[in-house]
C-alpha positions in Angstrom: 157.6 23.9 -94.2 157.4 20.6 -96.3 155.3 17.8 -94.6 157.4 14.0 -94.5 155.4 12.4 -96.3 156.2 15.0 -98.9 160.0 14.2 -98.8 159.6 10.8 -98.4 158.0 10.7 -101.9 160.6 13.1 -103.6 162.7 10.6 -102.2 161.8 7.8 -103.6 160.5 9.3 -107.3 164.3 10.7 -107.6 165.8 7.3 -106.5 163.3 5.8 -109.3 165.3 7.8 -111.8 169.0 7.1 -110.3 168.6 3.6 -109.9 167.8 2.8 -113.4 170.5 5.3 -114.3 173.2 3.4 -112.4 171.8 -0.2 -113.3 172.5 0.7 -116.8 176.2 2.5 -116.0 177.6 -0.3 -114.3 175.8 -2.8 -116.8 177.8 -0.5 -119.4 181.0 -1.1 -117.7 180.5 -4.7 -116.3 177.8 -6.4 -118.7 176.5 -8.4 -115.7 173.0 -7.9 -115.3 173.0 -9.5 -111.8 175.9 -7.3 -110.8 173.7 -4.5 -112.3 170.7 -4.7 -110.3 172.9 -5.1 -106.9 174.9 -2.4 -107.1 172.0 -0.3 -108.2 169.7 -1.7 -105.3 172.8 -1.4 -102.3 173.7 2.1 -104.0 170.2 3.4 -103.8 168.9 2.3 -100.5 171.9 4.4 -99.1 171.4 7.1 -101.2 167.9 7.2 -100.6 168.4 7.7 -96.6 170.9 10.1 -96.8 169.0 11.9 -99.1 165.9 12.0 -97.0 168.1 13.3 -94.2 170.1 15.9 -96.0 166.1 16.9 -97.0 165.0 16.9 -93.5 168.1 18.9 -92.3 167.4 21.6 -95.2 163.7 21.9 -94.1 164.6 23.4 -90.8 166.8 26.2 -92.1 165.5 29.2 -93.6 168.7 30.2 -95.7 167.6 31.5 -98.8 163.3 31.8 -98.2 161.9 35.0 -98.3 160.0 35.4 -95.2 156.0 35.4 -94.9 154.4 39.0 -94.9 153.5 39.9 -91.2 149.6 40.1 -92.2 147.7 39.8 -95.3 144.6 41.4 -96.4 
């Protein structure tokens, strides 16, 4: 099972890379910088927590792992 602190840095290391991806979209379509940076930041910050909590949810269900061998020698 994957510790929170664990998550919590996925988290943020993927919302690193979206961020600047959707700064430089909407500085595409708008060519405001300002408008750029806060839509990036308000976009982000919510798609950070519900990205956290969709990972939190997925760690307590064991669709799809392979389940631990009874003993090992």
């Amino acid at each position: 099972m994957e510790q929170h602190k664990r998550t919590l840095v996925k988290t943020v290391s993927w919302r690193i890379i979206a961020l600047f991806t959707t700064v430089v979209v909407v500085y595409i379509y708008s060519g405001d910088v300002k408008e750029s940076l806060v839509v990036g930041g308000v976009a982000n910050a919510l798609k950070m927590l519900f990205y956290y909590a969709h990972e939190r949810v997925w760690n307590r269900l064991d669709f799809g792992r392979g389940k631990p061998p009874e003993y090992q020698i």
